[in-house]
C-alpha positions as CSV (number, residue, x, y, z in Angstrom):
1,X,0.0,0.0,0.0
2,X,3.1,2.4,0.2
3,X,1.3,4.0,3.8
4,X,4.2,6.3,5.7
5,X,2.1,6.1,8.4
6,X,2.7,3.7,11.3
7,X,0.4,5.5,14.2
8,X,0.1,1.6,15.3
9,X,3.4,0.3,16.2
10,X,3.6,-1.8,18.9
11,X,0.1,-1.3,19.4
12,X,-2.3,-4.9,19.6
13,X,-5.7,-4.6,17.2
14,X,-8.7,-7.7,17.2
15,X,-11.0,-7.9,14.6
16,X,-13.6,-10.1,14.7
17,X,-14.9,-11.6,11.3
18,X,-11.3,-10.6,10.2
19,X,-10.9,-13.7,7.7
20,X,-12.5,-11.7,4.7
21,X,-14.4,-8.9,3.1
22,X,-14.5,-6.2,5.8
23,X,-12.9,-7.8,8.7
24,X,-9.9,-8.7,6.1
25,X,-9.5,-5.2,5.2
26,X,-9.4,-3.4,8.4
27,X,-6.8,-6.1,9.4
28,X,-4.7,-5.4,6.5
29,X,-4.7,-1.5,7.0
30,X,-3.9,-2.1,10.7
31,X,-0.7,-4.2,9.8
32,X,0.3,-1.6,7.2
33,X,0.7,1.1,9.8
34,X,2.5,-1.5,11.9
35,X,0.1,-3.1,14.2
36,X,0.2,-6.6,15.5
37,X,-3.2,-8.1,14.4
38,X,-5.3,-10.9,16.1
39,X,-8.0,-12.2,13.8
40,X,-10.9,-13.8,14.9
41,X,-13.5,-15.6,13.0
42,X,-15.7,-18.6,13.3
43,X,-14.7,-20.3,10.0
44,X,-11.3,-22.0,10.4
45,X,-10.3,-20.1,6.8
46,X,-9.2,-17.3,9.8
47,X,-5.6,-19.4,10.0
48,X,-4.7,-18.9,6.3
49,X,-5.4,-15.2,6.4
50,X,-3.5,-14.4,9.3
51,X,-0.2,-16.2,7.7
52,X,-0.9,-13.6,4.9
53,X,0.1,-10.9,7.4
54,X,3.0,-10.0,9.1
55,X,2.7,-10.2,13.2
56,X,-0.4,-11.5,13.4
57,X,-2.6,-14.6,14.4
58,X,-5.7,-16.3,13.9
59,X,-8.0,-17.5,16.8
60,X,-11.1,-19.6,15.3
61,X,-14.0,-17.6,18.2
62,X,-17.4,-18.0,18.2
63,X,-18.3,-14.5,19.3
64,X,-21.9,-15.4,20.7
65,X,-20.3,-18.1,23.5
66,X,-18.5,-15.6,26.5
67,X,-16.1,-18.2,27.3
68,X,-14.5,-18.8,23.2
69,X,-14.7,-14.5,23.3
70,X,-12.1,-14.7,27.0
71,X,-10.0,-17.2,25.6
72,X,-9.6,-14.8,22.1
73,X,-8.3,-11.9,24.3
74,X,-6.3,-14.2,26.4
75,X,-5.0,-15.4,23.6
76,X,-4.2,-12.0,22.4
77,X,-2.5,-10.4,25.4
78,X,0.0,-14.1,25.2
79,X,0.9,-13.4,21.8
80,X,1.6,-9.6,22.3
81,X,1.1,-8.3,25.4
82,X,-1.9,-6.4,25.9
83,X,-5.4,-5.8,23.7
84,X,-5.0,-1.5,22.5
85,X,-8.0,-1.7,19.6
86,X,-10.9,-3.9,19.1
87,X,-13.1,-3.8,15.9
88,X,-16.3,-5.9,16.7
89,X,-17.4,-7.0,13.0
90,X,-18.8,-10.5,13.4
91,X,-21.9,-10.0,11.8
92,X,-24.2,-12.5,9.6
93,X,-27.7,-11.6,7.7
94,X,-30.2,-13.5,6.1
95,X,-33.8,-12.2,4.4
96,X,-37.1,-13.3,4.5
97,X,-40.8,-12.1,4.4
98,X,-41.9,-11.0,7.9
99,X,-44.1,-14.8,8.4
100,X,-41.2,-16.5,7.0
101,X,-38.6,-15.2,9.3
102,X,-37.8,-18.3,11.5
103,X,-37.1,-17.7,15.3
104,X,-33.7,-19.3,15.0
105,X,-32.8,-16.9,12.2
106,X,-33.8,-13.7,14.8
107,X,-31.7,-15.4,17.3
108,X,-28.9,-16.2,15.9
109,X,-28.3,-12.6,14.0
110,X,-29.1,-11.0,17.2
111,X,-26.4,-13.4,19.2
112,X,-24.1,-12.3,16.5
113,X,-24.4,-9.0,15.6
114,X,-25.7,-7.7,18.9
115,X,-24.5,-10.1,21.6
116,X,-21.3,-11.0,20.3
117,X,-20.5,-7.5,19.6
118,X,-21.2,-6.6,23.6
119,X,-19.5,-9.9,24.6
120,X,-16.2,-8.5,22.9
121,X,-16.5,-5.0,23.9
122,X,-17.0,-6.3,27.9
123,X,-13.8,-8.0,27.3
124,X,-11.8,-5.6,25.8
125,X,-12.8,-3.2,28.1
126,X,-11.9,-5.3,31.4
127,X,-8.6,-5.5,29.8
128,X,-8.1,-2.1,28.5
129,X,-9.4,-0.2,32.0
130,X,-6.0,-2.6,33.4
131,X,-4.1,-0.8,30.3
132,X,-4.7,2.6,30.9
133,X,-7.0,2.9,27.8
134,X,-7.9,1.6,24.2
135,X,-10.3,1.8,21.7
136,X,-13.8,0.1,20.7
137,X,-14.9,0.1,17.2
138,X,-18.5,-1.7,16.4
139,X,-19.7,-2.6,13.1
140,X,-23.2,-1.5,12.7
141,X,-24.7,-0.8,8.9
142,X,-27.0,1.6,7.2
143,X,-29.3,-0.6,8.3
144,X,-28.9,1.1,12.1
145,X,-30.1,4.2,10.3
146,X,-32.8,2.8,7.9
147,X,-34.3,-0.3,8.4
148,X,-35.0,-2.2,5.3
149,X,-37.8,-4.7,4.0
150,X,-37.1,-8.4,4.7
151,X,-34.7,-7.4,7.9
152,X,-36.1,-6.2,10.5
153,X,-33.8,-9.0,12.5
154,X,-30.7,-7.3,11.0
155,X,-31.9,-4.0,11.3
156,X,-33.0,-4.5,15.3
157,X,-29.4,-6.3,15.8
158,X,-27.6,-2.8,14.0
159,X,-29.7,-0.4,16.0
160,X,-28.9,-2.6,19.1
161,X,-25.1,-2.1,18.4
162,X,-25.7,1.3,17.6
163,X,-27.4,1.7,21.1
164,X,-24.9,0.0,22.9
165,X,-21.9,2.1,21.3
166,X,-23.4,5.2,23.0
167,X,-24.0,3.5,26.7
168,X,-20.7,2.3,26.5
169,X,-18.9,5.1,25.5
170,X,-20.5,7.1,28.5
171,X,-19.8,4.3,31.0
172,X,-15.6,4.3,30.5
173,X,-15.0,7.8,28.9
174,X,-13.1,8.8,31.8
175,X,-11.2,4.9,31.7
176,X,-9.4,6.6,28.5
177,X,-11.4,4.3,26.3
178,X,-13.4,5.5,23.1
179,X,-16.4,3.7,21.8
180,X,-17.5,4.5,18.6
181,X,-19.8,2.6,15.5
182,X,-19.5,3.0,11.9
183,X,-22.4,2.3,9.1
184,X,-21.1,0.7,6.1
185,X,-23.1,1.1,3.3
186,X,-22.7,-1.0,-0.1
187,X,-19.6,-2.6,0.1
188,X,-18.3,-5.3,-2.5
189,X,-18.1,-8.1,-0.3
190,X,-19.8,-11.8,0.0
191,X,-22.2,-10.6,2.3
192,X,-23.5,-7.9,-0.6
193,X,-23.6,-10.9,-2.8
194,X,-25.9,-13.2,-1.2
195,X,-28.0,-9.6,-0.2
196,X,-28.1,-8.6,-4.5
197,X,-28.8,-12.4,-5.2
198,X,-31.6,-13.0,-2.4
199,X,-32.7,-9.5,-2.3
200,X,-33.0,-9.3,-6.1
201,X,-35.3,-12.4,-6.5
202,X,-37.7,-10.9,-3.7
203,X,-37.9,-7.9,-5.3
204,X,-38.4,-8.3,-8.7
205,X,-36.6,-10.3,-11.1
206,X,-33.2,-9.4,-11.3
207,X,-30.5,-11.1,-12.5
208,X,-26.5,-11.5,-10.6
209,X,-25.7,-8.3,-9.9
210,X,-28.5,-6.3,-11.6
211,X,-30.0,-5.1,-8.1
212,X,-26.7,-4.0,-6.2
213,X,-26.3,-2.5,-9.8
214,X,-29.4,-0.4,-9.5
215,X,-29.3,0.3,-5.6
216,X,-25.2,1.8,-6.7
217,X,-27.2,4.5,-9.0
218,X,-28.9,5.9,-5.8
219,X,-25.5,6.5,-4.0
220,X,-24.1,10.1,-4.9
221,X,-21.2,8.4,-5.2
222,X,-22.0,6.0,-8.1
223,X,-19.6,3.7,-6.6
224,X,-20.1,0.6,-4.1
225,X,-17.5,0.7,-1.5
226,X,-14.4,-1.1,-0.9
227,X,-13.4,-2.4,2.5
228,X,-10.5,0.1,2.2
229,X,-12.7,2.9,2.6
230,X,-14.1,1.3,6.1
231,X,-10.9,0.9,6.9
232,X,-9.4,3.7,6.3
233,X,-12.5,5.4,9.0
234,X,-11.6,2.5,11.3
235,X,-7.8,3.3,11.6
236,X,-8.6,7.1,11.9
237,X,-10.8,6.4,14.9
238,X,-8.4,4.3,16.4
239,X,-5.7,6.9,16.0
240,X,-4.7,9.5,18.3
241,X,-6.5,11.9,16.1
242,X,-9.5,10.7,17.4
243,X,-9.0,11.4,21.1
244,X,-11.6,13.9,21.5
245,X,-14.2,11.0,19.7
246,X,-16.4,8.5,21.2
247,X,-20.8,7.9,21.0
248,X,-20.6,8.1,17.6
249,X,-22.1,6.8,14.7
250,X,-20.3,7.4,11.4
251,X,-21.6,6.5,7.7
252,X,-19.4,5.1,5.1
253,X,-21.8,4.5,2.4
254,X,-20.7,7.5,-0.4
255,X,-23.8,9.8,0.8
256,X,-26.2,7.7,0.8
257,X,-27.5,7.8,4.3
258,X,-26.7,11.6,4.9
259,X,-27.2,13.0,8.9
């Protein structure tokens, strides 16, 4: 990436769902600026993409069982000392009409995205409050903004984490921890897939890419995202640029969402 910037040497970043799309990106912007990385995810792919990085590891965690989450961060703090940055982005989505929508599907995206998200931020902060400080950095989505047809499981587990952000961030903002979220909007990645594949046959009858095609021409932008661009939000809120920083909410979604 050619990045002069190293604001994170010797510093120690998790990143949940780090094994591709999102989670993969933030990783690799971390470990340009000199980070040592720790990435979690629940798919044992996690291993290969941490050997694609330089000082880092992978830890296979189910974020949704409290006792796989302790042993992530305890595994952290053996491999390099302490835990400065933790990016929840675990998430998982699936659509269906309202009397379709199974209870285990509401469950389990609300264990994920909502639970597992506070199950990692409760650990990190026990750990950082020991450290002197660190930084918490939740995934949430447009979707915590504007809820949209054939979610509302997804949508109640982003406003959850959007919620949460803000409680936590009062609660240790004199621990010298920040807490803040950031909305992704349409961002080329396998998630966007299945949504412009499942999405696009409830809707109407679009073909492979035809609907994330059509939903593009509403950003401003006229561009989906890359992970880069959530990343490079991600390492500026972890940075000490963003001391001054935490409740908040940021888009990353080329204008789509505006507020």
């Amino acid at each position: 990436m050619g990045n002069a910037m190293q604001r994170f040497e010797n510093k120690t970043v998790v990143v949940t769902g780090g094994n591709k799309g999102i989670g993969l990106a933030i990783a690799q912007r971390f470990s340009d600026e000199g980070a040592n990385v720790v990435l979690a995810s629940v798919e044992e792919q996690v291993m290969e993409a941490a050997k694609s990085l330089p000082r880092a590891i992978g830890v296979v965690c189910d974020v949704t069982d409290k006792a796989a989450v302790v042993a992530l961060y305890d595994k952290a703090q053996a491999a390099f000392g302490a835990v400065d940055i933790s990016v929840q982005n675990a998430g998982i989505i699936t659509i269906a009409k309202v009397e379709d929508l199974t209870e285990s599907e509401w469950d389990a995206t609300m264990a994920v995205n909502t639970k597992g998200a506070f199950l990692c931020c409760q650990e990190a902060i026990r750990r950082m409050r020991r450290n002197g400080g660190g930084r918490l950095i939740n995934l949430a989505s447009g979707q915590a903004r504007d809820g949209f047809i054939y979610t509302p499981h997804y949508a109640a587990s982003k406003f959850g984490v959007m919620g949460m952000t803000q409680s936590l961030a009062k609660e240790v903002a004199l621990d010298n921890i920040t807490v803040n979220a950031i909305c992704p909007g349409i961002i080329k990645t396998d998630m966007w897939d299945y949504n412009d594949r499942v999405w696009g046959k409830m809707l109407g009858d679009y073909g492979p890419g035809e609907l994330m095609t059509s939903w593009v021409e509403g950003v401003p932008m006229k561009r989906a995202g890359e992970g880069k661009d959530v990343a490079g939000l991600i390492a500026f809120l972890a940075s000490a640029d963003a001391d001054y920083i935490t409740g908040q909410t940021i888009n990353v979604d080329g204008g789509l969402i505006m507020s």
